[in-house]
C-alpha positions in Angstrom: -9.1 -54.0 -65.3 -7.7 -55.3 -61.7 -9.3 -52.7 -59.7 -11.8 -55.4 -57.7 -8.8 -57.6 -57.3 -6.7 -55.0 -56.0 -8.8 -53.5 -53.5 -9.7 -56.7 -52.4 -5.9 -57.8 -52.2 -4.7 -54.9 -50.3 -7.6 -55.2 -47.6 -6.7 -58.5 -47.0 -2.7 -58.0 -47.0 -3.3 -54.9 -44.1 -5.9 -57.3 -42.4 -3.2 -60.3 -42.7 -0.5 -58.4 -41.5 -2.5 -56.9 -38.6 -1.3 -58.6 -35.3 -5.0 -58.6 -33.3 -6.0 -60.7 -36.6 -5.6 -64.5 -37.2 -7.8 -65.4 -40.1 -9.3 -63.2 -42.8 -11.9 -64.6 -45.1 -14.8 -63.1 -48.1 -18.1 -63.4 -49.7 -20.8 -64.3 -47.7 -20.3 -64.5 -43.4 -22.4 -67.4 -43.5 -20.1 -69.5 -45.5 -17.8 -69.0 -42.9 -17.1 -71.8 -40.2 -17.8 -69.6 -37.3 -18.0 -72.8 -35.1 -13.6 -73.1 -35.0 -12.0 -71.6 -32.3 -8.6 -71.5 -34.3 -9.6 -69.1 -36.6 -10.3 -66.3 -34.4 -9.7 -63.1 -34.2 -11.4 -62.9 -37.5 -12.2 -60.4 -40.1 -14.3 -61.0 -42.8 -14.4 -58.6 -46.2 -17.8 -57.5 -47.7 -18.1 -55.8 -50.9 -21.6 -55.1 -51.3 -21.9 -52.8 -54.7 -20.3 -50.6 -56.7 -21.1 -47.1 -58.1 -19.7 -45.7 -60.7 -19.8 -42.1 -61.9 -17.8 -40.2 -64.7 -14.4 -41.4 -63.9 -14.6 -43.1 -60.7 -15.7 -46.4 -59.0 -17.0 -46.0 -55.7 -16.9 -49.5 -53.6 -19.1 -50.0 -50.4 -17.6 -52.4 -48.4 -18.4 -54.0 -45.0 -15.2 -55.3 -42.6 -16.1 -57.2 -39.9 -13.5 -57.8 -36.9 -14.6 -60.1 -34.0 -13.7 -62.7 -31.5 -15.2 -65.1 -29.6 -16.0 -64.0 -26.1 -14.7 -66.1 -23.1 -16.8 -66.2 -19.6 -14.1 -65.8 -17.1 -13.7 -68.1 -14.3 -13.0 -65.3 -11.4 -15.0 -64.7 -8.6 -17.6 -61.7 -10.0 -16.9 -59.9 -7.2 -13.4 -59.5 -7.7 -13.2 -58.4 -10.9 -14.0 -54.7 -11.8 -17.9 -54.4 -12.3 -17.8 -52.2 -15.3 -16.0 -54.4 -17.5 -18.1 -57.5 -16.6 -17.2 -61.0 -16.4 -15.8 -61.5 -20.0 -13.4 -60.4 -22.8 -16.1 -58.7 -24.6 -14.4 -55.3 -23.4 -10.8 -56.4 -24.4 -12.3 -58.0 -28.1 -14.1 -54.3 -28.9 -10.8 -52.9 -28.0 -8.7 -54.6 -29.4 -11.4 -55.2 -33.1 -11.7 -51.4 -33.0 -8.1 -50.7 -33.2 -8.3 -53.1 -36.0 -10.9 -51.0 -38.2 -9.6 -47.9 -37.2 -6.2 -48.7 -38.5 -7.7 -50.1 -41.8 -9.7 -46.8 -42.5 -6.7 -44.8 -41.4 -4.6 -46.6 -43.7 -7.5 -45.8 -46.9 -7.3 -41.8 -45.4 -4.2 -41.2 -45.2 -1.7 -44.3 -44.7 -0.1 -46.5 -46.8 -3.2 -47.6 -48.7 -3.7 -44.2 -49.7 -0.8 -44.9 -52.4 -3.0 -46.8 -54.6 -5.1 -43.9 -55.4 -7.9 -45.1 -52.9 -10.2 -42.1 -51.3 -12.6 -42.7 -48.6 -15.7 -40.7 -49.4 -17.9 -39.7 -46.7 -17.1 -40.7 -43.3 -16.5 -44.5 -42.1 -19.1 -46.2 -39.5 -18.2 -48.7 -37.0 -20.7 -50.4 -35.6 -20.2 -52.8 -32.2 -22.5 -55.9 -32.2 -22.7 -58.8 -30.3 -23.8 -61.9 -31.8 -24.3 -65.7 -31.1 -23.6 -67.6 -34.2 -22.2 -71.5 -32.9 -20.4 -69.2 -30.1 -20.9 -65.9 -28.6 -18.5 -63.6 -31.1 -18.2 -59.7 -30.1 -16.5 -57.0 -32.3 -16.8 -54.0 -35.0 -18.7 -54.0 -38.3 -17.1 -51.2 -40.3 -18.8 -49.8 -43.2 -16.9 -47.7 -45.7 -17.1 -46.5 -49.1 -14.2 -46.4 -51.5 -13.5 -44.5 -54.6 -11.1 -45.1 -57.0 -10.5 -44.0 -60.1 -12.0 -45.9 -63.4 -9.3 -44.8 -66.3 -9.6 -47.9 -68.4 -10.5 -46.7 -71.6 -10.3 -49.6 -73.7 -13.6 -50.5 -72.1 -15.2 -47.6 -74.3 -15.7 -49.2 -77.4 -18.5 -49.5 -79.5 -19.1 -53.1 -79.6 -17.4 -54.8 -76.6 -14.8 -56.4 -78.2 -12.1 -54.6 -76.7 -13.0 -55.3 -72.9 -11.2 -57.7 -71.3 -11.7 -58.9 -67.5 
């Protein structure tokens, strides 16, 4: 069974090979060293459970895309007033085309090969945080199905499952 591995591998390779992305990490955001400035644009990889139902394995997983937001050095008043005095406009750009290409990709792209389905519809979420910097971007929430056909873990004892 290579399902987890998969999924997890494929996110990560269309994250990787993303151009708006530098680093992509997992597991917990808090393990992350959100204090470096190298490592961003970032996304981060959440799984946070598994359903499973007759013959499918439905994955809810959170991708995060962000950047640290720069104060810019121009003269307020030169700059145009309704994108403010930062990047935060050009890093939710920018993180959103990110996440929309990644769901895309699950819907109906390339992704959509390995048998993945996106059930319901996807949520992106902007947020603005201050971690060790000021980070800005899209927290996308998705759930993917996929299908569970190995059999050999229906057994009556176990001893037939392997990981």
């Amino acid at each position: 069974m290579k399902e987890y591995y998969n999924l997890i591998d494929n996110i990560y390779t269309y994250l990787s090979g993303n151009n708006n992305i530098n680093t992509v990490t997992y597991g917990d955001i808090f393990d992350v060293d959100l204090a470096k400035q190298t490592i961003f644009p970032l996304a981060h990889i959440i799984i946070n459970d598994v359903t499973f139902s007759d013959h499918f394995m439905t994955f809810s997983i959170n991708v995060i895309c962000m950047d640290v937001v720069d104060e810019t050095k121009e003269d307020k008043q030169q700059r145009n007033s309704i994108y403010g005095s930062d990047n935060k406009q050009d890093i939710l750009n920018s993180m959103l085309s990110v996440v929309n290409g990644l769901q895309s990709s699950l819907r109906r792209g390339g992704m959509n090969d390995n048998n993945y389905e996106i059930n319901d519809s996807p949520t992106a979420t902007q947020f603005e945080d201050r971690f060790e910097n000021l980070l800005a971007g899209w927290s996308l929430t998705l759930n993917v199905e996929i299908p569970n056909n190995d059999m050999a873990l229906i057994n009556e004892d176990g001893t037939s499952c392997l990981s």
